[in-house]
C-alpha positions in Angstrom: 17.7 25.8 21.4 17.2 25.4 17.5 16.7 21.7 18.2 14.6 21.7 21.1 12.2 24.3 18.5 12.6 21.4 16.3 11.5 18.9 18.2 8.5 20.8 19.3 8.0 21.3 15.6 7.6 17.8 14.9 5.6 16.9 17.9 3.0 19.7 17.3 2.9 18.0 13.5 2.5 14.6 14.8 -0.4 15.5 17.3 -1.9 17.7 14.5 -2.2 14.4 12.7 -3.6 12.3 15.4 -6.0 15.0 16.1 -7.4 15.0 12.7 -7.7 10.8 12.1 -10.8 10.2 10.6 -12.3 6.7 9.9 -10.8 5.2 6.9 -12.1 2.2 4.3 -11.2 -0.8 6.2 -7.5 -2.3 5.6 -7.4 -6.0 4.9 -8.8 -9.0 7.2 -5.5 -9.6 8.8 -6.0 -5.9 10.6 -7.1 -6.1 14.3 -10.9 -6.7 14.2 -11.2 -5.0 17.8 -9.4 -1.9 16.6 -11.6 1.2 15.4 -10.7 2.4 11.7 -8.8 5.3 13.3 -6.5 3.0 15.6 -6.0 0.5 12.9 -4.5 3.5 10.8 -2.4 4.5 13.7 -1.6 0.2 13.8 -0.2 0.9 10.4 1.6 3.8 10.8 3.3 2.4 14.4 3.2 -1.2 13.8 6.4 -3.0 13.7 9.4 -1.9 12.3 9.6 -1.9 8.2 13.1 -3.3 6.6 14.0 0.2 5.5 13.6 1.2 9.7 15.5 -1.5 10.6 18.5 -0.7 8.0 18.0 3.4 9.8 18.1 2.0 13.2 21.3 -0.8 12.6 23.2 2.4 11.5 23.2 4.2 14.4 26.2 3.7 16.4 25.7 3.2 20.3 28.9 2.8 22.2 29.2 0.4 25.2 29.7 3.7 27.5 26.3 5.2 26.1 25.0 1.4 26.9 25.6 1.7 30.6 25.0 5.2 30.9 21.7 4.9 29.6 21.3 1.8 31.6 22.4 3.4 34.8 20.1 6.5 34.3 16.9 4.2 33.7 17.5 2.2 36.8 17.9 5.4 39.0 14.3 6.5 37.4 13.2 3.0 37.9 13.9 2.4 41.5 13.0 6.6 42.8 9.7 5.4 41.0 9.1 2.3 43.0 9.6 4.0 46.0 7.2 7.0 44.9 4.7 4.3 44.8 6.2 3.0 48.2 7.6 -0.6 47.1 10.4 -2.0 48.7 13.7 -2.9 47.0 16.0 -5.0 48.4 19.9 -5.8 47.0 20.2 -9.1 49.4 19.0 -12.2 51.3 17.7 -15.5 50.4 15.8 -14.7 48.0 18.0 -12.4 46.1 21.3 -14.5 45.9 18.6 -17.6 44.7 17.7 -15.4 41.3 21.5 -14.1 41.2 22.6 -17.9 41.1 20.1 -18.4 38.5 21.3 -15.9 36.4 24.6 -17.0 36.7 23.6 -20.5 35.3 21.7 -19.4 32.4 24.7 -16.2 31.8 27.3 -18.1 29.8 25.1 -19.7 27.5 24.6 -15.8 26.4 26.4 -15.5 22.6 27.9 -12.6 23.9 28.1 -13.3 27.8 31.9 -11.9 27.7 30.3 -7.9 26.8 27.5 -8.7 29.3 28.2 -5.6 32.1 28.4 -7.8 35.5 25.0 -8.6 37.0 23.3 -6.4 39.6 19.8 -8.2 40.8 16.9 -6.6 42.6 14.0 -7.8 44.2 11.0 -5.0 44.7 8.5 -6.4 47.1 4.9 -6.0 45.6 2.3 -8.7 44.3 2.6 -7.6 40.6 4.3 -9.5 38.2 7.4 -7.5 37.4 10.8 -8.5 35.4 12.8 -6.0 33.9 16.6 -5.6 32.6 18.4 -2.6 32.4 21.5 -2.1 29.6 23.7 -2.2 32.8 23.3 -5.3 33.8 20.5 -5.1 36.3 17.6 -7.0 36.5 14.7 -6.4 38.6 11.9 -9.4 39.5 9.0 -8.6 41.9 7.7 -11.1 44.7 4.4 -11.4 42.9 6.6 -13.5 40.0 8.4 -15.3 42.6 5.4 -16.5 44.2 3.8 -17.1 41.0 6.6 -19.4 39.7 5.7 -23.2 40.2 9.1 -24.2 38.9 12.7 -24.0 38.9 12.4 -24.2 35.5 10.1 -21.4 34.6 12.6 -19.5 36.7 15.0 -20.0 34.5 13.3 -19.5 31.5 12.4 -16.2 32.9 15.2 -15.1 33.8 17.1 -16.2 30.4 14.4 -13.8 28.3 15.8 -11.2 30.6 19.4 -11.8 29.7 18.0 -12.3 25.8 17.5 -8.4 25.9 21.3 -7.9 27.3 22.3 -9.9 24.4 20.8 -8.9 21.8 21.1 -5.0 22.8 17.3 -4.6 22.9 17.6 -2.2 25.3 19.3 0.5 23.1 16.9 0.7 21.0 15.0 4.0 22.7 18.1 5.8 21.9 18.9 4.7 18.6 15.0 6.2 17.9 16.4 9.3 19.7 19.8 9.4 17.8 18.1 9.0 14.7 15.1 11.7 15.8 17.9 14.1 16.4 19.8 13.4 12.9 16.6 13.7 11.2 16.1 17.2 12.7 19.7 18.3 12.3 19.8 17.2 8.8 16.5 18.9 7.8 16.7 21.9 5.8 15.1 24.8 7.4 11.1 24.7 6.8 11.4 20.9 5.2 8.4 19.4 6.9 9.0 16.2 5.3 12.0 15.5 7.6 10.7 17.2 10.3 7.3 14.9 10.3 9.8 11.5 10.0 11.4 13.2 13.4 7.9 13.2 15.2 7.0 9.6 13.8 10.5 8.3 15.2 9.3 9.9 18.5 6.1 8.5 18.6 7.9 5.6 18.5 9.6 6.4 22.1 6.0 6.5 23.2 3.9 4.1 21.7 6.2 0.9 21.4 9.2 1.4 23.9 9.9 -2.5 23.7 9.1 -4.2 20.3 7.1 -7.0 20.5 9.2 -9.0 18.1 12.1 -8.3 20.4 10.0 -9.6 23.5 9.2 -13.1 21.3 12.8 -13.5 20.8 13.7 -13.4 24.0 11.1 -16.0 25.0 12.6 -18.3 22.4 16.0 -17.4 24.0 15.3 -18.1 27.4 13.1 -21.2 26.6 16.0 -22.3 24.3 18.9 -21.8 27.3 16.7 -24.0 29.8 16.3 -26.6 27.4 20.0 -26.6 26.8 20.4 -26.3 31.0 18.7 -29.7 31.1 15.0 -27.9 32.2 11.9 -28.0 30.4 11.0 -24.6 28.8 7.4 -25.4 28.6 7.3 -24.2 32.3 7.8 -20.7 31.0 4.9 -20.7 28.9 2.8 -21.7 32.0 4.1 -18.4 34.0 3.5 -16.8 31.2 0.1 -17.8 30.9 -0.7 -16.8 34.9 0.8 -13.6 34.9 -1.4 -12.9 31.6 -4.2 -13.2 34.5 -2.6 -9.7 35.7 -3.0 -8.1 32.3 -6.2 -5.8 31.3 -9.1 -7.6 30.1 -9.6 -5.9 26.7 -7.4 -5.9 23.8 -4.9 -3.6 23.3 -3.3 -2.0 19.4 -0.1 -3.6 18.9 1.1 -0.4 18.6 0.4 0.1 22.7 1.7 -3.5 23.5 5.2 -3.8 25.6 4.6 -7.4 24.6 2.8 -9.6 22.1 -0.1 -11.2 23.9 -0.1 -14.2 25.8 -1.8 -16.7 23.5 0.7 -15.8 20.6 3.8 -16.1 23.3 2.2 -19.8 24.3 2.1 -21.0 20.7 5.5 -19.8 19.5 7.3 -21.2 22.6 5.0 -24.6 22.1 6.3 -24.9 18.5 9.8 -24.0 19.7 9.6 -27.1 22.1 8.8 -29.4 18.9 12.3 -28.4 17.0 14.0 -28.1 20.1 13.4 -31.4 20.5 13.7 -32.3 16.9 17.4 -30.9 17.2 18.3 -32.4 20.0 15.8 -34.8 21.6 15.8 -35.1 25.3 13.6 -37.6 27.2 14.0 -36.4 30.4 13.7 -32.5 31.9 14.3 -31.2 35.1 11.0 -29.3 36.7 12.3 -28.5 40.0 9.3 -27.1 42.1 10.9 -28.4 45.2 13.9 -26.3 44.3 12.2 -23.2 44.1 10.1 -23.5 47.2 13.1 -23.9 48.9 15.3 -21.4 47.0 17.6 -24.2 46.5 19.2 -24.2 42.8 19.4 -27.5 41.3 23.1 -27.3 40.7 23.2 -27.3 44.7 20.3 -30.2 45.0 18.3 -32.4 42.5 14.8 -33.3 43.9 
């Protein structure tokens, strides 16, 4: 009970502070010129992680069981919210066992495909362009993205960012915040509202930027990287990338707000990716594979 008061301590504290934001001198040119001075504040505050976050969030221990757990909770939230908003799910057919093939190419080229939980893949049948991955091992992809992909290749691609996040253990990242919230707030001497106020700013956290954009860049390197290695060209990615950005809102959005970075930054770090990937190991020909995919035919079963 003392903790839950806690918590409500620190959240009252943190929307005190929002509440009172006034405009500020302006920070330097590289802030975001769309952003009002109060938001680029709030930019500052909720902007990427700092190194001395970083060190706080590496120290908290997550076991592999917490891993799955939390995985497992997420995707039962997930799915009774898809079908809330009446969207299909399916486990099987065509369709399905084409992306679970997929996966399975790009899966051992994973640095830590042995921890990887086994595979469980979803389709949810709407026109948005969906692709998630859960800390248990599933993955969900919509039939907007499927119908969307031109290429075998951006497939992969695709689905290799999705495995990036099972790799790297993006995924635990929400409850490393809450872990460390909870420390903070244990730890906290009774009254110290210093400790109390770096509790509500790790939960604003949770809410403002759930998945880090640096982590979402890595994972495009990683899935264009594992294509490239597959023999497919990863500069089909950036191309799906750069339709499904069609789907996105219109204005610009705070980093702070962003699931991912936005498009045009995605294209260019994946196109410079392609130049030292191919400095590193230069390949003259790349497999595309748009046949493959309109026919849900893997190129491992048939090269077009």
């Amino acid at each position: 009970m003392q903790t839950q008061r806690d918590f409500l301590t620190a959240a009252l504290a943190l929307a005190a502070l929002l509440a009172c934001v006034s405009p500020c001198p302006a920070w330097p040119a590289e802030a975001d010129p769309f952003l009002p001075d109060p938001l680029q504040l709030l930019e500052r505050m909720f902007g990427p992680d700092g190194a001395e976050d970083e060190r706080a969030l590496a120290a908290v221990e997550v076991s592999r069981k917490e891993e799955l757990v939390l995985g497992r909770e997420a995707v039962q939230a997930y799915l009774a919210a898809l079908k809330d908003a009446k969207i299909r799910v399916v486990n099987r057919g065509r369709d399905v066992a084409y992306l679970r093939k997929l996966a399975e190419t790009v899966r051992p080229r994973m640095t830590n495909a042995d921890a990887c939980p086994p595979l469980t893949i979803y389709l949810a049948e709407t026109s948005m362009f969906e692709a998630r991955a859960f800390s248990d091992g599933t993955l969900v992809f919509s039939r907007g993205l499927l119908d969307m992909a031109e290429s075998e290749a951006a497939l992969i691609g695709l689905v290799g960012h999705e495995l990036s996040h099972l790799d790297r253990r993006h995924l635990i990242t929400r409850l490393r915040r809450m872990k460390l919230a909870k420390a903070n707030l244990q730890d906290a001497r009774a009254g110290d509202v210093q400790a109390k106020f770096a509790a509500g700013l790790s939960l604003a956290r949770l809410w403002t930027r759930p998945f880090r954009p640096e982590d979402e860049q890595q994972a495009d390197l990683d899935g264009a990287r594992w294509a490239y290695q597959a023999g497919y060209d990863p500069r089909e990615l950036a191309k799906l990338i750069q339709a499904a950005a069609k789907q996105l809102p219109a204005f610009p959005l705070p980093g702070f707000l962003r699931s991912h970075p936005v498009s045009r930054e995605r294209i260019d770090a994946l196109a410079e990716h392609y130049v030292q990937l191919q400095k590193d190991e230069p390949k003259d020909k790349l497999y595309v594979g748009r046949e493959n995919v309109r026919r849900r035919i893997t190129r491992a079963e048939q090269e077009f």
